[in-house]
C-alpha positions as CSV (number, residue, x, y, z in Angstrom):
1,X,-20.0,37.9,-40.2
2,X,-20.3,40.5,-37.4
3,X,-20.0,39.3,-33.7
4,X,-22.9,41.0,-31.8
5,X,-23.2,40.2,-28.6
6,X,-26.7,39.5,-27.4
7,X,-29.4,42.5,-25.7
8,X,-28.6,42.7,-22.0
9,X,-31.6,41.2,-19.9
10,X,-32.8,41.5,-16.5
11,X,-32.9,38.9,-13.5
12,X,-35.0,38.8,-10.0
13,X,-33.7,41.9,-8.3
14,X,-31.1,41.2,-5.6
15,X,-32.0,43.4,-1.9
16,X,-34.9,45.2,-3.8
17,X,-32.0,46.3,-6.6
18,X,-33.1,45.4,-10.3
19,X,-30.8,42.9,-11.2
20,X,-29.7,43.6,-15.4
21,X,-27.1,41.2,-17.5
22,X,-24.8,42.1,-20.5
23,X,-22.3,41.2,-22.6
24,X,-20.1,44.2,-22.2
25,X,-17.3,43.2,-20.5
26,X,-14.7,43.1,-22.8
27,X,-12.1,40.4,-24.1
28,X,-12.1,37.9,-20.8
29,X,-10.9,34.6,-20.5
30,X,-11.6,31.8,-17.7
31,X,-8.5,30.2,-17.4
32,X,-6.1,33.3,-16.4
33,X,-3.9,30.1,-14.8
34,X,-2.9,29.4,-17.9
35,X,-0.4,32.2,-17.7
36,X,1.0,30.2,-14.6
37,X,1.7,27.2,-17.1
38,X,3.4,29.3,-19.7
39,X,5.9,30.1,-16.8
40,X,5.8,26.6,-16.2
41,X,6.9,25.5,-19.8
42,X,9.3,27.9,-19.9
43,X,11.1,26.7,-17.0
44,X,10.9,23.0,-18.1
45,X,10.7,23.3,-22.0
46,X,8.9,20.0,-22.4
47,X,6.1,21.3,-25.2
48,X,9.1,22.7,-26.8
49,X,11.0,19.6,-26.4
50,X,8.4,17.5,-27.8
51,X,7.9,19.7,-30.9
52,X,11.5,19.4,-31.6
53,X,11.5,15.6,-31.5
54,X,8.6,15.5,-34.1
55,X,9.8,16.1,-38.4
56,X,7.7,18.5,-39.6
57,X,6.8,17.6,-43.1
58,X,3.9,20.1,-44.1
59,X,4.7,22.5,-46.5
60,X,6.5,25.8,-45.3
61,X,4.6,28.0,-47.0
62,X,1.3,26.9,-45.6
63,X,2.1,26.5,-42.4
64,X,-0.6,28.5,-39.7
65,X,0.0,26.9,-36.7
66,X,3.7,25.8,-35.6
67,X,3.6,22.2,-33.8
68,X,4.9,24.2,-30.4
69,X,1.5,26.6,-30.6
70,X,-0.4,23.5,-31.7
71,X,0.9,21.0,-28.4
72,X,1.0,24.0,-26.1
73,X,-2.6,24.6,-26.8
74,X,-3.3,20.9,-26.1
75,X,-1.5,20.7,-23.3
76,X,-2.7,23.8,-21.9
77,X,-6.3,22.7,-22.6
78,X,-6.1,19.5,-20.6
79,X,-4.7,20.8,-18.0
80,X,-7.6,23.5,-17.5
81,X,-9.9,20.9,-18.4
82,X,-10.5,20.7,-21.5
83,X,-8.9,16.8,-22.6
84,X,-11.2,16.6,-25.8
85,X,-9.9,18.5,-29.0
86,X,-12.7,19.6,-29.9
87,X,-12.8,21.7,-26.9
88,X,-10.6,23.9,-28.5
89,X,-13.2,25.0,-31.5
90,X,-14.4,26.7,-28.1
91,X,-10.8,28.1,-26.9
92,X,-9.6,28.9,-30.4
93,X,-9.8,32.8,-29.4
94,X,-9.6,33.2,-25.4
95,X,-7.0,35.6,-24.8
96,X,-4.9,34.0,-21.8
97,X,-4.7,30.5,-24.2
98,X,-3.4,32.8,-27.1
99,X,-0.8,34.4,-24.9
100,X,0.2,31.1,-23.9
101,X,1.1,29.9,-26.9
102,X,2.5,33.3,-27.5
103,X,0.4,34.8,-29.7
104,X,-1.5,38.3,-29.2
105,X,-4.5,37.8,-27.4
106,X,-6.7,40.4,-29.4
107,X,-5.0,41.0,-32.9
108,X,-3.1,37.7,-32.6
109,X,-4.7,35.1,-34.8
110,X,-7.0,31.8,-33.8
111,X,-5.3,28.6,-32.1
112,X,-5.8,26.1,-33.9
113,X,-9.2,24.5,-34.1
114,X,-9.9,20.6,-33.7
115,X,-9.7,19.5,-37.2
116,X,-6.2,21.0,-37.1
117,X,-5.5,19.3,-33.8
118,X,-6.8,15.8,-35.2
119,X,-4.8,15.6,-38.1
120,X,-2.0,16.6,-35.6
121,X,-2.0,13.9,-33.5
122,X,-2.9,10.9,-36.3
123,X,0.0,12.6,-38.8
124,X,2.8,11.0,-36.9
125,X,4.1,7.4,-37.7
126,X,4.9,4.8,-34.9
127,X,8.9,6.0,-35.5
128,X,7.6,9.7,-34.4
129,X,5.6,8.3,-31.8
130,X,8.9,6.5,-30.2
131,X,10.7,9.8,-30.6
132,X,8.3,11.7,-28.6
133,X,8.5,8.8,-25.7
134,X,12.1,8.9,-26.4
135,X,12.0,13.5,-25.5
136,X,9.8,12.4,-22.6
137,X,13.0,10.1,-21.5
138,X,15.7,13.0,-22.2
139,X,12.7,15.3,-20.3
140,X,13.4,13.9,-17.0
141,X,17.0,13.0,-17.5
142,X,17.9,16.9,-18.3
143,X,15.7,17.9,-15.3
144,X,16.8,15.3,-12.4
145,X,20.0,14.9,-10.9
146,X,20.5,11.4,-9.8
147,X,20.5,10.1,-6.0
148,X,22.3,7.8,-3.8
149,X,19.4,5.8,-5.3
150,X,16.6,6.1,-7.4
151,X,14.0,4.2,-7.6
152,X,11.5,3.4,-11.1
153,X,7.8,2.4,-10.7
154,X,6.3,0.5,-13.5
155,X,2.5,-0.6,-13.5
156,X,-0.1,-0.5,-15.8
157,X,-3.6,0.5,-15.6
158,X,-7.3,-0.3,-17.6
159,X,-8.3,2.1,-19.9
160,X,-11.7,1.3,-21.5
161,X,-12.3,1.5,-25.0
162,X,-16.2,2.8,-26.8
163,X,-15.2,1.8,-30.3
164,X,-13.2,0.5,-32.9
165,X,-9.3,1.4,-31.5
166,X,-6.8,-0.7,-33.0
167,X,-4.9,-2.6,-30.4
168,X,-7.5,-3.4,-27.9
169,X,-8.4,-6.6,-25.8
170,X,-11.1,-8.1,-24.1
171,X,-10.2,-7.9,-20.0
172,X,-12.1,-10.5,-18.4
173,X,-11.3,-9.0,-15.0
174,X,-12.7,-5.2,-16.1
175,X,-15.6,-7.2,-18.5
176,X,-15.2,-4.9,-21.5
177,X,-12.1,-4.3,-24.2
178,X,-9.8,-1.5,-23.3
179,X,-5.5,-1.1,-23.0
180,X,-3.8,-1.4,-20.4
181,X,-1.2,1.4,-20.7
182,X,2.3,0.7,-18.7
183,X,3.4,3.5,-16.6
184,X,6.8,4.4,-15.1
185,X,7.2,7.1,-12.7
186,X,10.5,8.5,-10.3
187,X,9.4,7.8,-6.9
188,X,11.8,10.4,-5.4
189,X,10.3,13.3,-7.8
190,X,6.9,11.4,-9.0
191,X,7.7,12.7,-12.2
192,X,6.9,10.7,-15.3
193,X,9.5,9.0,-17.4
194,X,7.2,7.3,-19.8
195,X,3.7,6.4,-20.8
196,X,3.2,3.2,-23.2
197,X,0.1,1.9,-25.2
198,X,-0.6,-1.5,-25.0
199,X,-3.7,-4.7,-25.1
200,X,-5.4,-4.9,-22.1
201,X,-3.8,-8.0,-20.9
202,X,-1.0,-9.0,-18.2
203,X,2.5,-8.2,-19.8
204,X,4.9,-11.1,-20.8
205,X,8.2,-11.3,-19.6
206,X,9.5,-10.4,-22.8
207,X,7.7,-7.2,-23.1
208,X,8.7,-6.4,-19.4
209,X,12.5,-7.1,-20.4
210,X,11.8,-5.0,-23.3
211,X,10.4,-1.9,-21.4
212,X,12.9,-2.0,-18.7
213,X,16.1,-2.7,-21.4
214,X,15.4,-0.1,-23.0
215,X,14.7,2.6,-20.8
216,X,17.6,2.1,-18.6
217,X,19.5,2.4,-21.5
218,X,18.0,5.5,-22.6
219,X,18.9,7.0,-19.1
220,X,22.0,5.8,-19.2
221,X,22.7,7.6,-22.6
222,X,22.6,11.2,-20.0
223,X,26.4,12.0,-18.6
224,X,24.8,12.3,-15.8
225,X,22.8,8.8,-15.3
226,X,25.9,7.0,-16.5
227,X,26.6,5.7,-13.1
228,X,23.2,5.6,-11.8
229,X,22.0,4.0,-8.9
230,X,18.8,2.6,-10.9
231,X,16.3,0.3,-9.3
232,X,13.2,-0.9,-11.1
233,X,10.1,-1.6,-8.3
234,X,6.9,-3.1,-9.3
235,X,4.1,-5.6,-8.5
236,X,4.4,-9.7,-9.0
237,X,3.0,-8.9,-12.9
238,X,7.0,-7.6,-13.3
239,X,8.6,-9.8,-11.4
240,X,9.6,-12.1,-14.6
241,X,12.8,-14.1,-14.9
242,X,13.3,-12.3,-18.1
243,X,13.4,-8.9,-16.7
244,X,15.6,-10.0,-13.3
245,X,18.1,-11.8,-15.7
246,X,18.6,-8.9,-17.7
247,X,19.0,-6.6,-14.3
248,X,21.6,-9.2,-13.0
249,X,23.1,-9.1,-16.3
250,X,23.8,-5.2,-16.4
251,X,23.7,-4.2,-12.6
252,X,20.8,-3.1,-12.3
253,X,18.5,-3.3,-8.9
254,X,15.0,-4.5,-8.7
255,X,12.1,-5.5,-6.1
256,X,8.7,-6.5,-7.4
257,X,5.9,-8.7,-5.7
258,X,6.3,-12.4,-6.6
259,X,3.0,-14.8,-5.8
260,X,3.5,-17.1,-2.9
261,X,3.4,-21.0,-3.7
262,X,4.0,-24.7,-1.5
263,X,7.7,-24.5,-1.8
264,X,8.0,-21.1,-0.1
265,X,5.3,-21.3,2.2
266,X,7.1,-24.4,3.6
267,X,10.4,-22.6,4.1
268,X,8.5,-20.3,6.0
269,X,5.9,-22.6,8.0
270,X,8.3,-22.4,11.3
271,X,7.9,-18.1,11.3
272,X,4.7,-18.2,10.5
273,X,3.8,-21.1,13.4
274,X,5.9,-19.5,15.5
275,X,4.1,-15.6,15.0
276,X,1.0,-17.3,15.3
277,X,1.9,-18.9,18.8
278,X,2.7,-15.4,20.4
279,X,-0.2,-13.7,18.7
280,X,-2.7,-16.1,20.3
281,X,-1.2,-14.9,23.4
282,X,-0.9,-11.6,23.1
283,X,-4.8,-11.7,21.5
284,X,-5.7,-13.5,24.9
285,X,-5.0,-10.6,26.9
286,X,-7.4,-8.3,24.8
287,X,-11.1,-7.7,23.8
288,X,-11.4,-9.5,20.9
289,X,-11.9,-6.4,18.3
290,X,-8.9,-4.6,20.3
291,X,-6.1,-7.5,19.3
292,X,-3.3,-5.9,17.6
293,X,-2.0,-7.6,14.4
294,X,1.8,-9.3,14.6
295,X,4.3,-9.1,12.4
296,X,7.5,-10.7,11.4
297,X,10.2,-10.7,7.9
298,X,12.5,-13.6,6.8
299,X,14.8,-13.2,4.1
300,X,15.5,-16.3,2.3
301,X,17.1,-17.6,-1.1
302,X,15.3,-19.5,-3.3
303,X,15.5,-21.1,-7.0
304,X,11.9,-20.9,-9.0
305,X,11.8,-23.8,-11.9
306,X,12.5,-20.8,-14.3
307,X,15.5,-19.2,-12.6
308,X,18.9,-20.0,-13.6
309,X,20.1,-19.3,-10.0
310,X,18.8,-18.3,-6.8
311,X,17.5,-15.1,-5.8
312,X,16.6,-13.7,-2.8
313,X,13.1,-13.2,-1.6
314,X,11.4,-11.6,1.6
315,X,8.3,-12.9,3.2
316,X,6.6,-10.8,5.1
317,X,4.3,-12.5,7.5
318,X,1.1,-11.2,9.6
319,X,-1.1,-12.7,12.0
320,X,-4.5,-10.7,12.7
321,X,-8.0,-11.3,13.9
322,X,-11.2,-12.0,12.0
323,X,-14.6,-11.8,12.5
324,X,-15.8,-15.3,12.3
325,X,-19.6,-15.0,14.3
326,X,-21.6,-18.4,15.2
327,X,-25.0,-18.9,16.5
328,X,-23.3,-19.9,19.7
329,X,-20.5,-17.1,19.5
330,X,-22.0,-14.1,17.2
331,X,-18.9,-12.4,18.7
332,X,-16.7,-15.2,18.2
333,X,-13.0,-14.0,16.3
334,X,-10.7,-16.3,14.1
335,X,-7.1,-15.8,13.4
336,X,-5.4,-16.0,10.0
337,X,-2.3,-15.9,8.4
338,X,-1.5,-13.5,5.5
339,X,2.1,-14.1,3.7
340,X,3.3,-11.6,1.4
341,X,6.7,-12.4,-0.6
342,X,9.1,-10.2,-2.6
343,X,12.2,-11.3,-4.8
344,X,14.7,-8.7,-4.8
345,X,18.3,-8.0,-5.6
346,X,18.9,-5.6,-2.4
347,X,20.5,-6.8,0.5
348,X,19.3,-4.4,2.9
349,X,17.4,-5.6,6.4
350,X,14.2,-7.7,5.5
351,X,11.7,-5.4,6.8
352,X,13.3,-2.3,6.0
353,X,13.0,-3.6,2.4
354,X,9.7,-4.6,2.4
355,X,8.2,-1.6,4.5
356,X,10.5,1.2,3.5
357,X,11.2,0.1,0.1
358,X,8.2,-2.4,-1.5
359,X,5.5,-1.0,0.5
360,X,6.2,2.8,-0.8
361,X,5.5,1.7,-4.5
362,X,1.9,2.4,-3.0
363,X,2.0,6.1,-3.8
364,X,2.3,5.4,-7.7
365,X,-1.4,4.4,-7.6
366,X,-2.0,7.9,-6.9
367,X,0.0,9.1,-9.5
368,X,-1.5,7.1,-12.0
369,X,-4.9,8.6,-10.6
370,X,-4.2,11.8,-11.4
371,X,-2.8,11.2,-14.4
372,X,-6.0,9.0,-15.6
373,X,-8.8,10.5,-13.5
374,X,-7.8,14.2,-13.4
375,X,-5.6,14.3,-16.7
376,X,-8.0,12.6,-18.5
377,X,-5.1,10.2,-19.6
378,X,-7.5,7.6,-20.9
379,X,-8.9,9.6,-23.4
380,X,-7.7,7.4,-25.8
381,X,-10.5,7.7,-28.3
382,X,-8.6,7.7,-32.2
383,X,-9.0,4.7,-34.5
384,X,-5.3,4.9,-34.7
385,X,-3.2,2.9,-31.9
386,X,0.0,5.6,-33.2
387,X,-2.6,8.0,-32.7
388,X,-3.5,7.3,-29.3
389,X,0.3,6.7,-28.2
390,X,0.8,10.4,-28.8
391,X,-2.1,11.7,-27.1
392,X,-1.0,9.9,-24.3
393,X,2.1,11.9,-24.2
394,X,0.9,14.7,-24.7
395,X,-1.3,14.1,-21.6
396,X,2.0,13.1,-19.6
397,X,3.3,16.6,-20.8
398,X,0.7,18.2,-19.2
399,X,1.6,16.1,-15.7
400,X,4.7,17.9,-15.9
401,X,3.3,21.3,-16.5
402,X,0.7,20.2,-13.3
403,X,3.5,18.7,-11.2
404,X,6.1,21.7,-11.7
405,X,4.0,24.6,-10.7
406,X,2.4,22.5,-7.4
407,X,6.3,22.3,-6.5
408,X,6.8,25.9,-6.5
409,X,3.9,26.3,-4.0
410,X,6.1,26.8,-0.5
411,X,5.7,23.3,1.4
412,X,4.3,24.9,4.2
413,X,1.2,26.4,2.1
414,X,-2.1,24.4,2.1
415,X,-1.7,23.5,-1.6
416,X,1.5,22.4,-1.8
417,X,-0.2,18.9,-1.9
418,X,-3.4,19.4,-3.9
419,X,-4.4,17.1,-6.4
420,X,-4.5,18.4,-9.9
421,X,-8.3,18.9,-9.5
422,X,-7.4,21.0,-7.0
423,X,-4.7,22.8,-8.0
424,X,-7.0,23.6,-11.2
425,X,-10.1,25.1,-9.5
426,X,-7.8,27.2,-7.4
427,X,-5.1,28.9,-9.6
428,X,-5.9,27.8,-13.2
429,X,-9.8,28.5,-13.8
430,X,-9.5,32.4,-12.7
431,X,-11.3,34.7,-14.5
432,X,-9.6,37.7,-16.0
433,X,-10.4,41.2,-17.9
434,X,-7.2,41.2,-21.1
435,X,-6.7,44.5,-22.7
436,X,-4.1,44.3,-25.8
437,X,-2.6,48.2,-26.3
438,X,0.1,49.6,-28.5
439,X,3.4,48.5,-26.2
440,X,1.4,46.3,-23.2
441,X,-0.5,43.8,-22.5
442,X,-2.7,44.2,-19.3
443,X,-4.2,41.5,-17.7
444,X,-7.2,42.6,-14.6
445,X,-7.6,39.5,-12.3
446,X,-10.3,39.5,-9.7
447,X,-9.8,41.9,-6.6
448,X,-11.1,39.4,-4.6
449,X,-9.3,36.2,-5.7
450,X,-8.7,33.8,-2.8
451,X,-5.2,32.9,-3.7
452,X,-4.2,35.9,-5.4
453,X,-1.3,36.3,-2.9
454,X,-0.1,32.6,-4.1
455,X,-0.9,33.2,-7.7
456,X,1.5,36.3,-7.7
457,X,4.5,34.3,-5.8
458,X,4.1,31.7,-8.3
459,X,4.0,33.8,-11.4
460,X,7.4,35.3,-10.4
461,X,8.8,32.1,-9.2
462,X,8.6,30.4,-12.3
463,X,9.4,33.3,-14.6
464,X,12.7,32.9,-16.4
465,X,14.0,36.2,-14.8
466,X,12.9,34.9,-11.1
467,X,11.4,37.6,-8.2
C-alpha cells in the first residue's frame, strides 16, 4: 500500500501572513541524539556485550533482526523515551534509530517491531538471564580501573505491579504488590554493576550473603580487581550477620546502618547526657528557632546475640531543638536526642566514617531515581519474572549509554550534571532532515539548535577515531 502523505492545510495567519501546513519535508526523525548514543555504544560496547552473552537459538536462515540491532533499538528507545516496546511499531522506520543500529536510514530495512521485541525479551531462560547480569558485571570491570578504595552501594527499591507478574508480594508499607529490585551501584563512578528482580519484601540475610558472595567474586574474576580494595555500603536492611561473616571471612570491607537497641543506647547514655548538657547551654544563649544542633561520634565494640564476635560500631549522636508550643508557651521549644549507629569493619576516625563514608551512600537514592523515574526501570510489566529480569538490564544498559555521554560534557558546562530528563530534552530529542545518497549519508540538524556547539564536541569526543 502507497504512503501518501495527507493535503497540506492552512492555520490562523501569523503577522497578517497566511499560515499553510504540509507533509513535505522529507525523511526526518526526532531523536537526531540518538546518533550521540551510537558514539556512545561504540565507545563502551555494552549492547554488543550483552548480545554476545545471550545463545542465539533461532534458525540462521530466518533470521531478520540480529539480537545487537534488536537491544540497540531497545536501548536506544528508552533512552529517548520511549520504555514501552510497543513504542517501537512507531520507530520501526525513523531514520536516526535505523542508523543507530546501523542500518540505512532510507533503503535499510524496518527495526524490529514490538512482537519481535516481546518474544525477545520472554525467549531467554533464567540461565540467560544470569548471563546477561553476569556481562553487566564484566561491563564495569573492563571499564573501571580500581581505586585506593572502592566503595559498592546495594539498596533496593518498590516497583509496583498492575497484574498478574510472577514473583510479586504484597508490601504493606507501599499498600499494593510490587518487587523490590536490589541495586548496586560504584559510588566513585555511579555506574551500575547490577540490577536484580526480587518479592517486594525486606531481604534475608541469606539472600544479602548471596548477592554480595557472588558479586565480589565475579569482580574478583578481572586481573585487574584481583586485589581490590572492595567495600560493600548499605542501610540497616544489609547489615546482616550473614553478609558481615562472610566479608570477615574473605577480606572484604563493609559499613551499613544497624537499628539502635537498650544495650547500645546504654553504652552510649554518658555522650549523649553529656552533648545534651552543653547543648542546653549553648541553646540558652540563642533565640529559640536560631539554636544550632550539636554533634558528637563514639566508636565502640559490641557483640549482638547473633554475632560470633564483636564488631565495631559508631554512634553518631545529635542534640537539636523542637517545636513543642503550649497554651502558656505557643513558642515554647523542646530538645531531643537522635542516635544513629553503624557497624563497620573500617577503622578510620568515627566521624570521618560516618560523615564522609556512611553518610555519602545518600547520593545512590538519586541514582536509583534516574534509573526508575527517568529510565523507566520499573517497567516491569511481562507475566514472566525471567522476562522482567532482562528488561531490567536492558534498562541498566541504557544508564550506561545515559551516564557515558553526560561524562563527556566538559565539567565546567551547565550540563555536565543534568539529569537524564535533562540531558534527553537537550541533546537527544533534536529534530533532524536525513538524506540517504549513493556514497553519503547527510544528516541537516536545526540552524538554530541551542546546544549545537555541545552536540558537535560530543559527537567527536565519543567517536572511535576522536576530534
Amino acid at each position: 500500500m502507497t504512503n501518501i502523505p495527507p493535503l497540506a492545510f492552512d492555520l490562523p495567519a501569523v503577522a497578517r501572513k497566511k499560515l499553510t501546513v504540509d507533509f513535505d519535508g522529507g525523511n526526518q526523525s526526532c531523536e537526531a541524539g540518538v546518533l550521540l548514543l551510537r558514539a556512545a555504544e561504540q565507545k563502551v560496547g555494552v549492547i554488543t556485550r550483552l548480545a554476545a552473552a545471550l545463545p542465539d537459538r533461532r534458525d540462521p536462515a530466518r533470521i531478520h533482526h540480529r539480537f545487537t540491532e534488536i537491544i540497540g533499538a531497545r536501548v536506544f528507545g528508552i533512552c529517548c523515551g520511549w520504555e514501552d516496546a510497543i513504542d517501537h511499531n512507531r520507530l520501526r522506520d525513523d531514520p536516526a534509530l535505523k542508523m543507530a543500529v546501523g542500518r540505512l536510514p532510507e533503503t535499510g530495512a524496518a527495526l524490529a517491531s514490538q512482537s519481535t521485541i516481546s518474544r525477545f525479551e520472554n525467549a531467554p531462560s533464567k540461565w540467560d538471564a544470569g548471563r546477561l547480569a553476569r556481562a553487566l558485571v564484566d561491563q564495569f570491570t573492563a571499564r573501571v580501573t580500581p581505586a585506593h578504595r572502592d566503595i559498592f552501594d546495594i539498596d533496593d527499591t518498590f516497583d509496583a505491579a498492575h497484574g498478574g507478574q510472577q514473583m510479586t508480594l504484597w508490601n504493606a508499607h507501599h499498600d499494593e504488590r510490587g518487587f523490590a529490585p536490589m541495586h548496586v551501584y560504584h559510588a566513585g563512578t555511579s555506574l551500575p554493576v547490577a540490577s536484580i528482580l526480587r518479592p517486594a519484601k525486606t531481604p534475608n540475610g541469606r539472600e544479602v550473603r548471596t548477592v554480595i558472595r557472588h558479586l565480589t567474586r565475579r569482580l574478583q574474576t578481572a586481573a585487574t580487581w584481583k586485589k581490590a580494595n572492595i567495600v560493600w555500603r548499605g542501610d540497616s536492611h544489609y547489615g546482616r550477620a550473614e553478609a558481615m561473616e562472610w566479608c570477615d571471612d574473605n577480606n572484604v570491607d563493609y559499613i551499613f546502618g544497624f537499628p539502635g537497641n537498650s544495650v547500645l543506647h546504654a553504652m552510649v547514655a554518658e555522650a549523649a547526657d553529656h552533648l545534651r548538657f552543653w547543648h542546653a547551654l549553648s541553646a540558652a544563649g540563642n533565640r529559640a528557632g536560631d539554636a544550632p544542633k550539636s554533634r558528637c561520634y563514639k566508636a565502640l565494640w559490641y557483640k549482638a546475640g547473633s554475632w560470633r564476635a564483636a564488631r565495631r560500631v559508631i554512634a553518631r549522636i545529635e542534640a537539636s531543638m523542637h517545636p513543642d508550643p503550649t497554651p502558656d508557651d505557643p513558642h515554647g521549644m523542646r530538645q531531643e536526642i537522635d542516635i544513629r549507629y553503624v557497624v563497620t569493619s573500617l577503622n578510620d576516625d568515627a566521624e570521618r566514617l560516618y560523615e564522609g563514608v556512611y553518610c555519602q551512600r545518600g547520593q545512590m537514592e538519586n541514582l536509583i531515581k534516574l534509573h526508575k523515574a527517568q529510565l523507566a526501570s520499573d517497567r516491569t510489566s511481562c507475566h514472566s519474572a525471567t522476562a522482567n529480569q532482562v528488561r531490567l538490564t536492558l534498562h541498566t544498559a541504557a544508564f550506561w549509554l545515559m551516564h557515558t555521554v553526560r561524562a563527556q560534557i566538559p565539567q565546567n558546562h551547565a550540563l555536565a550534571r543534568c539529569e537524564c530528563n535533562t540531558l534527553r530534552l537537550r541533546l537527544l530529542k533534536v529534530a533532524a532532515r536525513v538524506i540517504e545518497h549513493g556514497r553519503r549519508i547527510r544528516v541537516h540538524l536545526p540552524s538554530n539548535l541551542v546546544e549545537r556547539t555541545l552536540f558537535r564536541c560530543l559527537a567527536l569526543g565519543l567517536s572511535p577515531s576522536g576530534p
